[in-house]
N, C-alpha and C positions, 0 to 999 in steps of 0.2 A: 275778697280776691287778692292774690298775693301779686306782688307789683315788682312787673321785670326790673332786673337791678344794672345797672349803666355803672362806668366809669369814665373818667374824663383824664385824657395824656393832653397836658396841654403847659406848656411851659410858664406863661404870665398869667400868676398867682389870680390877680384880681380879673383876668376874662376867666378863667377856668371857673372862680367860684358864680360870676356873671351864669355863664354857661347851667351852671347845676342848679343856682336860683330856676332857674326857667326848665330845668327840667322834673326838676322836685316839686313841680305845678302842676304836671302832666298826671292825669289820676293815673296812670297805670305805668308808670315808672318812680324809680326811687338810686339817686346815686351813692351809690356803695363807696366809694374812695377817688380821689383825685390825684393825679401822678404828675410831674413836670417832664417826664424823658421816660425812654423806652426801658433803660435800665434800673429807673425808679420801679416800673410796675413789674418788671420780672423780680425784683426784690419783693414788692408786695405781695406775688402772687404764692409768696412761699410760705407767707401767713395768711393771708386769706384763701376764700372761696372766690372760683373767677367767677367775673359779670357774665349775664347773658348779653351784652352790647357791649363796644369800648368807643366811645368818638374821637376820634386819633386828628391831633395837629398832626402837621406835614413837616415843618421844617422846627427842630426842638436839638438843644445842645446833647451832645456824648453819644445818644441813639435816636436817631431822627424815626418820622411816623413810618417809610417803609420800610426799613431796617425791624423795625416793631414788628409790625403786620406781618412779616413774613416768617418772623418769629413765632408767633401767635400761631397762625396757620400750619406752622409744624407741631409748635407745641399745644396748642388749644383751638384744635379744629372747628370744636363745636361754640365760639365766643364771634361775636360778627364784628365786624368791623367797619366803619363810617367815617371815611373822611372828613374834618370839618376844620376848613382849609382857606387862607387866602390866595393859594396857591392856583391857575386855574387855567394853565399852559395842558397842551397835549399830552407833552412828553409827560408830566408829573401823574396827571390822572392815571394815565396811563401804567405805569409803573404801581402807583397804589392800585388800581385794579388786579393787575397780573401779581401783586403782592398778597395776593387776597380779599383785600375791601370789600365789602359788599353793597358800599355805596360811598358817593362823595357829594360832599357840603360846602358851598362857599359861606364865610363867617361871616355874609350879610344877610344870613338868610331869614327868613321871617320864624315866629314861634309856631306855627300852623303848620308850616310846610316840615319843622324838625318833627313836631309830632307826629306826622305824618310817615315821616321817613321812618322812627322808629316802629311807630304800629305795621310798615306797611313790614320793615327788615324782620319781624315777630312770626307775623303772619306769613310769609313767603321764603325768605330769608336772602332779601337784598330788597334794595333800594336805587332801581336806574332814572334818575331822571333824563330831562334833555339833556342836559349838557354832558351828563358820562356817555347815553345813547348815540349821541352826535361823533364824539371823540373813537368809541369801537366801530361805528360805520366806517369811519375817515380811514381807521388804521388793520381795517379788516386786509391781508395780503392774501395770495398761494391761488393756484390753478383752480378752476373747477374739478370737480371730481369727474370720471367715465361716464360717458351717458349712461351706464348698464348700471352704476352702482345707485339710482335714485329707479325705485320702479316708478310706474305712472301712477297710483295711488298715494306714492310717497308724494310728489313731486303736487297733488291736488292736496294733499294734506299742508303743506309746505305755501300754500298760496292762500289757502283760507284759515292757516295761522297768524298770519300778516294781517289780520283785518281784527275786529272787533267782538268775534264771535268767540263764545266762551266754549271748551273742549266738551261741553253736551250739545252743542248749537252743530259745532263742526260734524261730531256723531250721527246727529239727526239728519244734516247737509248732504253725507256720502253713506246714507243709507249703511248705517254702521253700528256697530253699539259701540258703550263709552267706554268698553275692556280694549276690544281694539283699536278704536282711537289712542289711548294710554301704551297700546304696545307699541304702534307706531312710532307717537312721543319717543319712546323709552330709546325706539332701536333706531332711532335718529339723533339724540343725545350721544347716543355711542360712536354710528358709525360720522358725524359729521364733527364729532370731539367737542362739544357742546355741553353745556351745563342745565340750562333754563331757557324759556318758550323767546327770550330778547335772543340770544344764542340764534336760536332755528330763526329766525324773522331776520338778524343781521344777514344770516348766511343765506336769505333766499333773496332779498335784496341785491345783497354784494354778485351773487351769481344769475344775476336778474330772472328770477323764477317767478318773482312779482317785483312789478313796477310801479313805482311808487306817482 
């Protein structure tokens, strides 16, 4: 099996090659190149092939981590992006989120848990723990929407997202099949401006549809 290929933007030489030790462990990762600044790796990327992962430091001389990432996300939509940061302020995550990230790492974190993050950003294509999950609760803002604009179906779909029950569980729950469950999904991603199932869960919390 061919082994997702990572990069590492990380300015001090000896944590970045730390970094890749530990990831070059990982059976199903392999680091393709290491960059110190955001403008090192747009250099690089003109001779290589981009990673499928980059784990992006936060604060790095000449082009910091979200100056990068937003970069990235215009210019390589498809390459994910993972904070791994001593950084651990709102405002910052924050930012790296809305810069694209698809997840964020404090640099104490354990080797289990980074594995983890990369299999989980593979398989789904992000990575929220608590602490990012915490931070877009906090900074969820705006009205509710119309009561017309959420039917009653949407609004029972929206309550048993929030729980534990997987999108064939919910299916089976409201006496549905799992097409329409998935279109539900689809046309609630749209209409509430949402990306992913943490997306619909923040915004029925934040608009207390379910109570936590």
């Amino acid at each position: 099996m061919n082994k997702r290929t990572v990069a590492i933007i990380e300015d001090h030489t000896l944590l970045s090659e730390a970094i890749a030790g530990v990831v070059n462990g990982f059976p199903n990762f392999h680091v393709a190149f290491l960059c110190k600044n955001g403008n090192e790796l747009i250099e690089k990327l003109k001779s290589h092939k981009a990673p499928e992962i980059i784990l992006m430091d936060v604060n790095m001389p000449i082009m910091n981590g979200i100056e990068t990432t937003k970069w990235l996300t215009e210019n390589y939509p498809d390459v994910d992006v993972i904070a791994l940061t001593v950084e651990e302020d709102e405002h910052t995550i924050l930012k790296m989120i809305k810069a694209g990230a698809k997840g964020y790492l404090l640099k104490d974190v354990d080797k289990k848990t980074l594995e983890q993050a990369l299999e989980k950003t593979v398989e789904t294509g992000f990575y929220h723990n608590n602490l990012v999950n915490n931070v877009l609760v906090n900074s969820v803002t705006g009205k509710s929407p119309k009561e017309e604009l959420l039917k009653n179906t949407e609004i029972e779909f929206l309550k048993l997202i929030c729980t534990e029950m997987t999108y064939k569980e919910i299916a089976d729950k409201m006496n549905l099949s799992p097409k329409t469950i998935d279109g539900y999904r689809d046309n609630l991603f749209v209409k509430l401006n949402v990306k992913n199932r943490i997306g619909l869960v923040i915004y029925a919390i934040k608009n207390k549809i379910f109570k936590i």
